[in-house]
C-alpha positions in Angstrom: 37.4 27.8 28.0 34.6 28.0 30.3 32.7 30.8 27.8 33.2 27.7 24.8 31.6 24.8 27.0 28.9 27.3 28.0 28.5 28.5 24.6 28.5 24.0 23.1 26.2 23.4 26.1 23.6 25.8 24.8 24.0 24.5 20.9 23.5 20.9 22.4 20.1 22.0 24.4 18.7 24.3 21.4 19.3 21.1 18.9 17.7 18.7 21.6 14.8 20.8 22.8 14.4 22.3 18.6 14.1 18.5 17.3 10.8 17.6 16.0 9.0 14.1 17.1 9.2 11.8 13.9 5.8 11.5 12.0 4.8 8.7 9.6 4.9 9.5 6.0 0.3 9.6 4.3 0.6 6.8 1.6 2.4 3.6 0.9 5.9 2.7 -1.1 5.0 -0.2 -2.8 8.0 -2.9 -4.3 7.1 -4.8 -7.4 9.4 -8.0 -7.0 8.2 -10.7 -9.7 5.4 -11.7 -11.8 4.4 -14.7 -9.2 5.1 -12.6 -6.1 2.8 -10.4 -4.2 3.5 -6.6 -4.2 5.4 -5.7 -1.1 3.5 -2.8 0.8 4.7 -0.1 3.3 2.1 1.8 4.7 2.4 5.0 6.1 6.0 4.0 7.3 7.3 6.2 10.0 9.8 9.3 9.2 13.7 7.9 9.6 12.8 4.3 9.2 14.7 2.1 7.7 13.8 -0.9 5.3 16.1 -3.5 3.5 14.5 -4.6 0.2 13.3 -8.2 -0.5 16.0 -10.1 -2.3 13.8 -9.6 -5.5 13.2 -6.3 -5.9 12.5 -5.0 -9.2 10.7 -1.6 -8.8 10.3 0.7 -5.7 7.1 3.1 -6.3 7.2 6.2 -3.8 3.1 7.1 -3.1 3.9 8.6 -0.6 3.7 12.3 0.3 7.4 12.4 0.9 10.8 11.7 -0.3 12.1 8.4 0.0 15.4 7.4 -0.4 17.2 4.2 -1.9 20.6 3.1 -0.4 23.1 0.5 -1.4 23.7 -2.0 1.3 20.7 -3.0 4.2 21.5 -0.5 6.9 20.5 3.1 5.2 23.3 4.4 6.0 25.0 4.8 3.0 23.9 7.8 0.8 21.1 7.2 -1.1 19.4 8.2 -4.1 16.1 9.9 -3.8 12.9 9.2 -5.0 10.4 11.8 -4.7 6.5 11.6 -4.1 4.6 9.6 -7.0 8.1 8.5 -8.7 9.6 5.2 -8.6 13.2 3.7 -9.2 14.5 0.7 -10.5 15.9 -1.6 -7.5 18.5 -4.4 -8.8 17.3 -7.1 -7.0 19.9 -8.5 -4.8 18.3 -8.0 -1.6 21.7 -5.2 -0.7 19.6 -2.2 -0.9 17.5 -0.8 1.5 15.5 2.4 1.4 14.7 5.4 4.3 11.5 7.9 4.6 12.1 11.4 4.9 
């Protein structure tokens, strides 16, 4: 017993001393929403952040120089689909999806 708690105590440091510092993604994801709306810009948005959509969302272009993902609900934490670098993806607007950086 005291060999397996040695053995997950080691696993547990290696994963928390081998985990890399988030970085922000080069480049912006840019939403289309409407004709009479202003593009909605992200700009070099940090590695594991999370954004929810604007309720109009038509089109999510990735420019960045990583994968995005897009998720159904506001959270990301749902599976999403991804979008990779110069790609967009049609967003139903709704304002329920949300999308993550790699």
């Amino acid at each position: 017993m005291k060999a397996l708690s040695t053995v997950a105590a080691l696993v547990l440091g290696g994963v928390l001393l081998g985990a890399s510092p988030a970085h922000a993604a080069t480049g912006e994801v840019v939403v289309f929403k409407t004709e009479l709306e202003d593009l909605e810009r992200y700009t070099d948005p940090a590695s594991g952040s999370c954004h929810r959509l604007p309720a109009t969302a038509h089109v999510l272009f990735n420019m960045t120089d990583t994968e995005v993902r897009i998720h159904p609900g506001t959270t990301c934490f749902a599976p999403g689909v991804p979008v990779a670098s110069d790609r967009g993806w049609h967003a139903p607007p709704s304002g329920l999806f949300s999308f993550s950086v790699a």
